[in-house]
Each structure stands twice: as structure tokens, then as C-alpha cells.
MARROZA-135091 format. One line per field, with one value per residue: residue number from 1; residue in three letters; chain; x, y, z of N, C-alpha, C in turn. Coordinates in pm, whole numbers, plus 50000, padded with zeros to 5 digits. Example, Ala and Ser with C-alpha at 12.3 -4.5 7.8 and 13.67 -1.06 7.14 Angstrom:
! MARROZA-135091
k 1, 2
r ALA, SER
c A, A
nc1 51319, 51285
nc2 49431, 49775
nc3 50780, 50708
cac1 51230, 51367
cac2 49550, 49894
cac3 50780, 50714
cc1 51320, 51290
cc2 49670, 50003
cc3 50780, 50787
***
This chain:
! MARROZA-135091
k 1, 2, 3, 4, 5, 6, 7, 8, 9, 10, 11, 12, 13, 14, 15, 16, 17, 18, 19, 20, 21, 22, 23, 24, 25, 26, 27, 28, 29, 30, 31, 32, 33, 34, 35, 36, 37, 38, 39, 40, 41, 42, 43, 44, 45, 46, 47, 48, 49, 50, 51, 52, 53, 54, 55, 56, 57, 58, 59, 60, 61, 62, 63, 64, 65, 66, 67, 68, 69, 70, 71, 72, 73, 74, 75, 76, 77, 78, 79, 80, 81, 82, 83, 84, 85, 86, 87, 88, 89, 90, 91, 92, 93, 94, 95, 96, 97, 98, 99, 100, 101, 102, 103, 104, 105, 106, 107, 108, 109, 110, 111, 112, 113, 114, 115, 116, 117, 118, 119, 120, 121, 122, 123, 124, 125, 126, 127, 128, 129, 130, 131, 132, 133, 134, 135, 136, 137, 138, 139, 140, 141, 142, 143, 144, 145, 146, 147, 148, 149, 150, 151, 152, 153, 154, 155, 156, 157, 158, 159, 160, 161, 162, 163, 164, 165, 166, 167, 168, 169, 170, 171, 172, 173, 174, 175, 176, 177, 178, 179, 180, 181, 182, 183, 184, 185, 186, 187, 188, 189, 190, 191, 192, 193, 194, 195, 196, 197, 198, 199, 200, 201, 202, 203, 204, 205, 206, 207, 208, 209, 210
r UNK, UNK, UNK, UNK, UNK, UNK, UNK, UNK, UNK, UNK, UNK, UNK, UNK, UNK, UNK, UNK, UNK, UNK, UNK, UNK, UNK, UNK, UNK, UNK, UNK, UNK, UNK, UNK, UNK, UNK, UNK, UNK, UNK, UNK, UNK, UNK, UNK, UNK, UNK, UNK, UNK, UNK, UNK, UNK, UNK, UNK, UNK, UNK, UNK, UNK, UNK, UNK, UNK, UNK, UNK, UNK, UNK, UNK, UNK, UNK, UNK, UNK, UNK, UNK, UNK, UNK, UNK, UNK, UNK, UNK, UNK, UNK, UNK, UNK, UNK, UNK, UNK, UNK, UNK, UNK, UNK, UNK, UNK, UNK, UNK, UNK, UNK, UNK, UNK, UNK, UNK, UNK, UNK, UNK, UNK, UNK, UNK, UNK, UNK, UNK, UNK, UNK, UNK, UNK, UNK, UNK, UNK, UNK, UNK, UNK, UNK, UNK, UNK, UNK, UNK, UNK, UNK, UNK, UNK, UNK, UNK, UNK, UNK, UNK, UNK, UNK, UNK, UNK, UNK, UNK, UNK, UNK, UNK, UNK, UNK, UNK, UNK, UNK, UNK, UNK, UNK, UNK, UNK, UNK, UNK, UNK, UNK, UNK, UNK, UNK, UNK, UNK, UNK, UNK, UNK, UNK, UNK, UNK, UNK, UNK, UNK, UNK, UNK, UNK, UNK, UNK, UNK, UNK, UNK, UNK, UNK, UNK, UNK, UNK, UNK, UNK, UNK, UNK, UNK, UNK, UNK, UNK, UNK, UNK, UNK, UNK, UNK, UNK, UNK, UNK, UNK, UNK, UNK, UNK, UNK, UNK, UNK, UNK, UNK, UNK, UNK, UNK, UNK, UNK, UNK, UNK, UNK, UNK, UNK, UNK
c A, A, A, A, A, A, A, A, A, A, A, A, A, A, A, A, A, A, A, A, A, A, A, A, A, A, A, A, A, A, A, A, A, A, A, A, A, A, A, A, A, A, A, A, A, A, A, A, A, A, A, A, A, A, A, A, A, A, A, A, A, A, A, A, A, A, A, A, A, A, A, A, A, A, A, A, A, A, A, A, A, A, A, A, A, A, A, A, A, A, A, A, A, A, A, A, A, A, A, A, A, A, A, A, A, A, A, A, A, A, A, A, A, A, A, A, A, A, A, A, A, A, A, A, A, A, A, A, A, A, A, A, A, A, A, A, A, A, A, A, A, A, A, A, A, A, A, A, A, A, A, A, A, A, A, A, A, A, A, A, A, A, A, A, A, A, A, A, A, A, A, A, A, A, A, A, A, A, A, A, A, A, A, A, A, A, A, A, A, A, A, A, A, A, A, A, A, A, A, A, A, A, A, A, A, A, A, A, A, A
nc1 81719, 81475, 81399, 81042, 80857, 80698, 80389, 80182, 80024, 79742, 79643, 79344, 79193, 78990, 78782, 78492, 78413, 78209, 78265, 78281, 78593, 78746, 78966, 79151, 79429, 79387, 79271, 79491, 79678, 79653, 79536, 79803, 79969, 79848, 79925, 80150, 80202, 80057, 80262, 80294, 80398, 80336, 80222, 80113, 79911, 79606, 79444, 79091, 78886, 78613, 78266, 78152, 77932, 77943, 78124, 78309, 78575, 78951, 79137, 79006, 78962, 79183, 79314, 79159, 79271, 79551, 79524, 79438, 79629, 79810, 79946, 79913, 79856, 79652, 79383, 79345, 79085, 78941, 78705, 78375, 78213, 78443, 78450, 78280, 77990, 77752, 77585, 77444, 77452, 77572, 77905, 77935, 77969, 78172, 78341, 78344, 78467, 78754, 78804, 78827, 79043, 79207, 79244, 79257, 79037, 79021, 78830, 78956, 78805, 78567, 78644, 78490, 78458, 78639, 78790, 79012, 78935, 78776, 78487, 78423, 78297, 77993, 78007, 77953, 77753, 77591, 77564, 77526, 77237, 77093, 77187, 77077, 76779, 76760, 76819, 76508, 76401, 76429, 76354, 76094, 76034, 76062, 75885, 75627, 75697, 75694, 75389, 75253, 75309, 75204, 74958, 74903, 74968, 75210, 75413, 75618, 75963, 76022, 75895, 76198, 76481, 76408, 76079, 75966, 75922, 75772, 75950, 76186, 76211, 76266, 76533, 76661, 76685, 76786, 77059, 77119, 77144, 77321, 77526, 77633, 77774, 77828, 77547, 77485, 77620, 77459, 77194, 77347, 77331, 77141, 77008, 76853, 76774, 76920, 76780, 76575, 76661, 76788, 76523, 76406, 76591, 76556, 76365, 76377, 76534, 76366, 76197, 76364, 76371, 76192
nc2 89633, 89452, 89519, 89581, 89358, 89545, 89542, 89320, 89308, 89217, 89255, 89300, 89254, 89305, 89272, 89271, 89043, 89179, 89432, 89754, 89894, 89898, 89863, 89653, 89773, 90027, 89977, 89884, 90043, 90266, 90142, 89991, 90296, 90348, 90139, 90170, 90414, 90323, 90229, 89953, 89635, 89469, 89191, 89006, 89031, 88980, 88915, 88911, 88837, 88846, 88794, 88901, 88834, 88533, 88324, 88088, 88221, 88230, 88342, 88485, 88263, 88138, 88360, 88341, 88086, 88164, 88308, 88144, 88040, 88247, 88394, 88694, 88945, 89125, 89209, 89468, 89568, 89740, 89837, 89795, 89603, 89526, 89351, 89134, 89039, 88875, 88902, 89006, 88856, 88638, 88795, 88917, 88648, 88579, 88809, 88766, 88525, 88591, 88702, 88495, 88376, 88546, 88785, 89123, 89341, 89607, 89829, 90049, 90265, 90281, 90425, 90366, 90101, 89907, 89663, 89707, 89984, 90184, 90158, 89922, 89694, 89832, 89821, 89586, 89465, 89659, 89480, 89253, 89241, 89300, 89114, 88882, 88967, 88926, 88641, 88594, 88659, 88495, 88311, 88344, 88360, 88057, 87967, 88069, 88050, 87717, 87665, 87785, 87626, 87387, 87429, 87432, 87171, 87076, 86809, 86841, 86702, 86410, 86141, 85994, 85908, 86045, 86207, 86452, 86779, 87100, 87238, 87109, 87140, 87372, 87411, 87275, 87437, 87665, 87627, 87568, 87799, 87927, 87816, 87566, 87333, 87052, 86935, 86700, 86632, 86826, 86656, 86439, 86595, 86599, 86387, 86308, 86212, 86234, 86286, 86449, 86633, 86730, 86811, 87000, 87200, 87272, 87359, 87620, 87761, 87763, 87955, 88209, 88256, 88393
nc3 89695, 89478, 89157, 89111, 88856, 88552, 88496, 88266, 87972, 87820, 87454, 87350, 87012, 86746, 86456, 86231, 85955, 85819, 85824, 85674, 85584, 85803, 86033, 86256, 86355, 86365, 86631, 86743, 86726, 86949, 87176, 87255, 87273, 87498, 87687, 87721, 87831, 88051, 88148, 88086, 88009, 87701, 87641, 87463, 87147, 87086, 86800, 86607, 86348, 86289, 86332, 86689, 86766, 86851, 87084, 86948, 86841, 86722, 86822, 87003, 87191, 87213, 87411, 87650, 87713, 87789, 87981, 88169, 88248, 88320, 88210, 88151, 88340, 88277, 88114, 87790, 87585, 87321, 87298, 87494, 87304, 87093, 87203, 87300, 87199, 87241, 87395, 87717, 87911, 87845, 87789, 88052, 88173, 88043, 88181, 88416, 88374, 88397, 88569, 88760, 88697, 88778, 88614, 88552, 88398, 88099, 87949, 87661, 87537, 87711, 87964, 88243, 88253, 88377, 88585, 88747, 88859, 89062, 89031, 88965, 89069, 89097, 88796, 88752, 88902, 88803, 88482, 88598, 88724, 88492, 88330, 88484, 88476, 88121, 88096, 88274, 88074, 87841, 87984, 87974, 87750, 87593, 87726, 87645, 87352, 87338, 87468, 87276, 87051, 87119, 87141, 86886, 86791, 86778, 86832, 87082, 87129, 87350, 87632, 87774, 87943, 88174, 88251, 88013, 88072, 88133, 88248, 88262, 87923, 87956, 88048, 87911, 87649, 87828, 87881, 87620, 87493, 87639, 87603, 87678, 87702, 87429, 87254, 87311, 87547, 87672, 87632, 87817, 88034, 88112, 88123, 87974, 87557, 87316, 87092, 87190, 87309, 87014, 86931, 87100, 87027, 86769, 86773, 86932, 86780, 86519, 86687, 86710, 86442, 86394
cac1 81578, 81441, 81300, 80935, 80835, 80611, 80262, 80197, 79876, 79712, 79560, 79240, 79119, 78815, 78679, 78383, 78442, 78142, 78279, 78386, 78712, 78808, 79096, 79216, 79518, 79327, 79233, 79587, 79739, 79568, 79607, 79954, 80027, 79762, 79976, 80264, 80157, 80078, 80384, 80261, 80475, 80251, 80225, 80049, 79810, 79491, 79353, 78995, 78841, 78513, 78162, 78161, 77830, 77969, 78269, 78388, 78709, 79069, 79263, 78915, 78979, 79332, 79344, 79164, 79369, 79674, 79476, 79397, 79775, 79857, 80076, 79910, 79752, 79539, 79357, 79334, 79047, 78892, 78524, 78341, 78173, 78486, 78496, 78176, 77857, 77695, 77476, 77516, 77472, 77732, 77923, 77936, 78042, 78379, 78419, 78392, 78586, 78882, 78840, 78816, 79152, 79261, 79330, 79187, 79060, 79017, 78801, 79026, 78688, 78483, 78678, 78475, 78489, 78775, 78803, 79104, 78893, 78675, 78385, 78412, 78179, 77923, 77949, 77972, 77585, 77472, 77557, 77445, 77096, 77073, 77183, 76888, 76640, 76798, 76753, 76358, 76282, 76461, 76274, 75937, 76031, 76087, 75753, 75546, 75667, 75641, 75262, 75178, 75379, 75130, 74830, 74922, 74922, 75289, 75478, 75798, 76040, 75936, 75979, 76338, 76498, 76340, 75978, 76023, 75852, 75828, 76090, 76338, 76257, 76314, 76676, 76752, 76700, 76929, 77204, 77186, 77119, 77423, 77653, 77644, 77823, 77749, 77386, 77523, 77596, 77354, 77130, 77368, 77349, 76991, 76945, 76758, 76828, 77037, 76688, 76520, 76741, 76764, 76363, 76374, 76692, 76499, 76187, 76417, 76607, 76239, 76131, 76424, 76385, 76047
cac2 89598, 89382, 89600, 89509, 89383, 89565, 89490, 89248, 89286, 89174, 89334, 89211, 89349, 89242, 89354, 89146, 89032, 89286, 89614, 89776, 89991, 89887, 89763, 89580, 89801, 90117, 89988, 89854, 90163, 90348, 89989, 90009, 90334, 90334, 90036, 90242, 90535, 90295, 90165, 89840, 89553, 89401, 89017, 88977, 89057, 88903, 88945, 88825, 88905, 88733, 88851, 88924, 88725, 88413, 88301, 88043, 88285, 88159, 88451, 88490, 88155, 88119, 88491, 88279, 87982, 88228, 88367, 88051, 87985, 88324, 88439, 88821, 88964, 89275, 89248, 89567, 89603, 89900, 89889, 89619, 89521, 89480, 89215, 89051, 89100, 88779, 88961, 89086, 88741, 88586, 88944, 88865, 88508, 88613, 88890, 88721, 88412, 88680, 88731, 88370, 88336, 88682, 88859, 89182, 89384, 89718, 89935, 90176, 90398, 90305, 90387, 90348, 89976, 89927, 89614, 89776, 90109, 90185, 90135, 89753, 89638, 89905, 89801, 89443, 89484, 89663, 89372, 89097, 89257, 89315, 88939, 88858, 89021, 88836, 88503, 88558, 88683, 88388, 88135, 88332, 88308, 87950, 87849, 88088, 87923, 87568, 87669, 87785, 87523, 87247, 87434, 87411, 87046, 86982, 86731, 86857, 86599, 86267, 86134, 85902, 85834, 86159, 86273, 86598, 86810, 87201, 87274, 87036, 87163, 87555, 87386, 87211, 87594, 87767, 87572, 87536, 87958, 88019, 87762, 87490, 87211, 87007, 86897, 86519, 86660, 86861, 86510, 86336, 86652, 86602, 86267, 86293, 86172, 86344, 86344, 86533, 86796, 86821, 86864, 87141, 87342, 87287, 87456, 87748, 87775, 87839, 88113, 88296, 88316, 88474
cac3 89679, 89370, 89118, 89030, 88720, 88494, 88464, 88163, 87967, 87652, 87368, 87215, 86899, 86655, 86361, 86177, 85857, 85749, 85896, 85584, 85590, 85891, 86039, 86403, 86351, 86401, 86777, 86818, 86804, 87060, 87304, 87245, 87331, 87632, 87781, 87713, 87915, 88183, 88202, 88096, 87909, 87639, 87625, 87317, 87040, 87020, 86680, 86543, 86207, 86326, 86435, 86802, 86815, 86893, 87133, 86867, 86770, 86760, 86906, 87165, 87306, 87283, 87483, 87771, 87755, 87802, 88058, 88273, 88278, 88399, 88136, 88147, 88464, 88254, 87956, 87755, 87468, 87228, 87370, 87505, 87204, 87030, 87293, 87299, 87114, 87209, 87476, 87824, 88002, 87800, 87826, 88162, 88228, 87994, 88272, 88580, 88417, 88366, 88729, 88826, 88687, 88855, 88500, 88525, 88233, 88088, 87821, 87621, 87531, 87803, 88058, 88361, 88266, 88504, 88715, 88849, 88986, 89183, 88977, 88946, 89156, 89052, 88697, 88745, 89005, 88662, 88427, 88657, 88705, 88327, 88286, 88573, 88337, 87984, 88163, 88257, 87926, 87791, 88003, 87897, 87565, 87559, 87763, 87585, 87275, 87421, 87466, 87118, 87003, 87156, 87110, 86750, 86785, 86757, 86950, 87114, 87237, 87379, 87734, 87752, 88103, 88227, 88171, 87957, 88198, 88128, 88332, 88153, 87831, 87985, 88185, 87794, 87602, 87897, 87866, 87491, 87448, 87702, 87534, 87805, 87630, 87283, 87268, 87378, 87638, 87728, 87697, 87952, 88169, 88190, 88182, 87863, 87472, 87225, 86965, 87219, 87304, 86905, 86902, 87132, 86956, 86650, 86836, 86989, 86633, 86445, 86708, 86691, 86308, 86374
cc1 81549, 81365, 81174, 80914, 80737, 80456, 80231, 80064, 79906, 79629, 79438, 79196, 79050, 78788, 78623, 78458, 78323, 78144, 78379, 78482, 78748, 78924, 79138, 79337, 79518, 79322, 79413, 79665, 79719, 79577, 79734, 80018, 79948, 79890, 80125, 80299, 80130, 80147, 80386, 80359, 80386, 80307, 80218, 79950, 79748, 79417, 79213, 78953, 78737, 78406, 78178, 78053, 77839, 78105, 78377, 78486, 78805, 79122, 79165, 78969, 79115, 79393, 79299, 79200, 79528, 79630, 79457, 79553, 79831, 79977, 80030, 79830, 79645, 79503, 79254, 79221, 78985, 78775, 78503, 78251, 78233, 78546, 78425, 78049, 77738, 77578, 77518, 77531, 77606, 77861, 78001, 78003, 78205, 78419, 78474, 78468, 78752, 78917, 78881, 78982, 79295, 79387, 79230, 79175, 79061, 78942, 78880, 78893, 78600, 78576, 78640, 78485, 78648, 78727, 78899, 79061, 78816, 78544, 78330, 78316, 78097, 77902, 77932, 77793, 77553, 77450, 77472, 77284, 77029, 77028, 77071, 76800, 76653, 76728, 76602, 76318, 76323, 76350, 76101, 75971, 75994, 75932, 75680, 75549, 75646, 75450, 75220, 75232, 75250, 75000, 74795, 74912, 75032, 75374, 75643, 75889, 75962, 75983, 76102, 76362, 76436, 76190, 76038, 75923, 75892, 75931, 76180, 76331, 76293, 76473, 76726, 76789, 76772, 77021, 77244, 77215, 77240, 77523, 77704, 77710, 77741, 77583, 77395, 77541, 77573, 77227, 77173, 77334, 77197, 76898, 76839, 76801, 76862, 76854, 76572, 76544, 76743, 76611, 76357, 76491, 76574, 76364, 76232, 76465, 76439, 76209, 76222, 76462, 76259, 76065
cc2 89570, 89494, 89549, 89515, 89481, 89470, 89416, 89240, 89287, 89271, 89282, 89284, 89278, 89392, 89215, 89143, 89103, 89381, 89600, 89893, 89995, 89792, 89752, 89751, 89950, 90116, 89974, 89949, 90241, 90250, 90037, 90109, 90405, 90265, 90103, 90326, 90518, 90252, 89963, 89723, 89434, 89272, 88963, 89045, 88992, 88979, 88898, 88926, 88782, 88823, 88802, 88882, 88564, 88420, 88207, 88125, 88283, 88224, 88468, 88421, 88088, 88258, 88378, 88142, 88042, 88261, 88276, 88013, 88121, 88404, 88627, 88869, 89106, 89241, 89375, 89541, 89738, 89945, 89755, 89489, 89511, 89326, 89104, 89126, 88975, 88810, 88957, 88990, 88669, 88662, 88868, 88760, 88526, 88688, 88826, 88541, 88452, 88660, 88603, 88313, 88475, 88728, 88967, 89269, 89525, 89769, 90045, 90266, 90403, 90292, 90379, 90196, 89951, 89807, 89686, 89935, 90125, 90144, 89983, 89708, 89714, 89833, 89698, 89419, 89495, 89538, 89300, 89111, 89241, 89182, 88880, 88837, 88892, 88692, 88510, 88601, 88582, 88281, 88171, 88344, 88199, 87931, 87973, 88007, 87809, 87581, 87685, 87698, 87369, 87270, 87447, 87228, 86955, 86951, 86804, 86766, 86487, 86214, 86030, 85884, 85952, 86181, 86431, 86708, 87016, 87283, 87217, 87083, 87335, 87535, 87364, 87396, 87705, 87737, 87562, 87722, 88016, 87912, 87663, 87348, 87185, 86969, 86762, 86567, 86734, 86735, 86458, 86419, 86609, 86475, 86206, 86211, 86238, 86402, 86413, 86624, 86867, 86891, 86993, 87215, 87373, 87414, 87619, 87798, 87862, 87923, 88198, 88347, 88402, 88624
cc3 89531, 89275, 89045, 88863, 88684, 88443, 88305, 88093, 87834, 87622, 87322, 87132, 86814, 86551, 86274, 86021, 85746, 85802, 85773, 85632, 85740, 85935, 86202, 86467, 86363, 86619, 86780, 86872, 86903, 87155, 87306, 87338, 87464, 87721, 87822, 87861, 88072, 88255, 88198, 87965, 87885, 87635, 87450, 87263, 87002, 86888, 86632, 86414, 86179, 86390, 86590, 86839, 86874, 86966, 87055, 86781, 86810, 86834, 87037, 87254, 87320, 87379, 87613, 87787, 87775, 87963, 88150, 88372, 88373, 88370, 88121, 88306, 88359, 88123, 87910, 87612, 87434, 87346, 87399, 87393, 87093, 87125, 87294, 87224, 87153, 87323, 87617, 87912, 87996, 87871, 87984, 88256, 88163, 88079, 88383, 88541, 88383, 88510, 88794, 88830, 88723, 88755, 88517, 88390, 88253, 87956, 87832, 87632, 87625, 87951, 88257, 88370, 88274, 88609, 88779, 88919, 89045, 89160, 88923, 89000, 89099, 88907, 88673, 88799, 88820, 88555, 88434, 88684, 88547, 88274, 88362, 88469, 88194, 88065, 88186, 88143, 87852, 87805, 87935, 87800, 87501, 87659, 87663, 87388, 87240, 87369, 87299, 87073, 87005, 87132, 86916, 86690, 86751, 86892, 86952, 87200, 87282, 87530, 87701, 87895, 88190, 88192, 88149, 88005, 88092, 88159, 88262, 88019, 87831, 87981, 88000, 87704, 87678, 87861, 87690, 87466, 87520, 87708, 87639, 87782, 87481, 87321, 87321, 87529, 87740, 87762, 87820, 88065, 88245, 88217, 88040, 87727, 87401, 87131, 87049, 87247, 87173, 86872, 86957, 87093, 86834, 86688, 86854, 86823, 86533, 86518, 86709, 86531, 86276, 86338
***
């Protein structure tokens, strides 16, 4: 009888480039000999030395282009906000596109975050309600500033092959706030023009400096 392989999982580790006295190499150890313990034969070492506010980080997005291919089935990190920081919606869509590509993960410190136990489902419900919530306070974000916006007396956007309808400029501020393509095309998605999609970033961009 064949003897099975060992389970194959990645590491990810993060630290910002303003966390002083810290170091990646702190979490790694403790990954390491976690994977150890589980009998697990490491793949690789994702490194970043990048705020966890954005998904633009090299070792992030080359972890899920490893991951699409199918070169680890488990990925192992510290906590989950040495994973993501970019908020719980986002959060979220990196989990279940782990799953999509049937890599499951793991928090070292939090360890009820466990796709592999029992508590998966459970903490996945909590998320996705969470993310629910994020999304309507988003969209009232964006029409309540829409409104003061006009009762101020400025023009946002212009119609183009679409009229720019409240709704389209809510649909243009989802997709730009949860990273839905470039702003081109976010226009083509909607049918709209590139200098109106920039009008309303520009709009979302000033209330989030409020």
C-alpha cells in the first residue's frame, strides 16, 4: 500500500513597513514549527513588508497564483490581520477564493479560524453577515454623500451611453471600494465613460478624507 503524501502548506507572513521592531521571522518561527507538529511539508514562504490595507503585495498575490494552480492545499498564517487588513468584506472574498480553488487555510493565534474544523461554516455565517452590514453602510455612505454633494450645487458625473442614475453611481463606488477592476473598466462594465467614473472616485476619495 502507497504511502500518502504529506500535507503541503504555505506560510504567509507580513509585517508593515511601520511596525517598529518587528520582524516576519518572529511569526515564521512559530508557522514552521506548527506545520511541523502537524506533520505538514511546507511549500513555501510568503513574505510581505507591506501594509495589510491593500491586496497590491507581491508575495500576497503570488501566494494566490500558487494557489490557483494547486501547488499547496493549506495555507498557514500568524493572525488574520497579518493576512488582511483591508476590511472584513474584502477579508472575505480572499477566504472563500482560497476555497474556490480548494486551498484551505489556517490561523496560528486564532485558532478557531479553521476551515478544516468544525467551526468553518460558523465563522464564515459571521464574516458574511458582517460583510452584509459593510456593504449597506457603504451604499449609505455613498448616496448620502451624493445628496449633500448636489445640494451643495456640485455636478457629479455627466450622462454618456447610460443616464447616471443613483443607482449607477452607488454600482460605480462598489466596485471601485471592493477593487472591481481598473476604472476603464469599471466604465465598460457599466456602460458608462472613463471621466465619469473618475468624477465619482474623486467624490468617494474627498469623503473618505473627511
Amino acid at each position: 500500500m502507497a504511502e500518502s503524501k504529506p500535507t503541503r502548506v504555505a506560510l504567509y507572513a507580513r509585517v508593515s513597513t511601520r511596525d517598529k521592531n518587528q520582524d516576519t521571522e518572529n511569526q515564521l518561527i512559530q508557522l514552521r514549527e506548527f506545520s511541523a507538529s502537524q506533520g505538514w511539508a511546507i511549500y513555501r514562504e510568503f513574505i510581505d513588508h507591506k501594509t495589510g490595507s491593500t491586496n497590491d503585495r507581491t508575495a500576497f498575490q503570488t501566494m494566490f497564483s500558487d494557489a490557483s494552480k494547486r501547488k499547496f492545499s493549506v495555507l498557514l498564517f500568524w493572525s488574520l490581520d497579518r493576512f488582511s487588513r483591508e476590511g472584513v468584506l474584502e477579508t472575505l472574498q480572499h477566504l472563500n477564493r482560497l476555497t474556490s480553488y480548494g486551498v484551505n487555510y489556517r490561523g496560528f493565534t486564532e485558532q478557531y479560524f479553521d476551515s478544516c474544523g468544525v467551526f468553518k461554516d460558523a465563522v464564515i455565517s459571521i464574516l458574511a453577515t458582517i460583510a452584509k452590514q459593510e456593504r449597506i453602510r457603504i451604499s449609505e455612505r455613498v448616496r448620502a454623500g451624493m445628496r449633500s454633494a448636489r445640494a451643495k450645487g456640485h455636478r457629479i458625473g455627466r450622462p454618456s451611453h447610460v443616464p447616471l442614475t443613483d443607482q449607477l453611481r452607488e454600482e460605480i463606488a462598489t466596485a471601485y471600494q471592493h477593487n472591481q477592476g481598473s476604472l476603464r473598466a469599471i466604465a465598460a462594465r457599466f456602460g458608462t465613460s472613463l471621466g465619469t467614473v473618475q468624477r465619482c472616485v474623486a467624490t468617494i476619495r474627498s469623503l473618505d478624507r473627511r
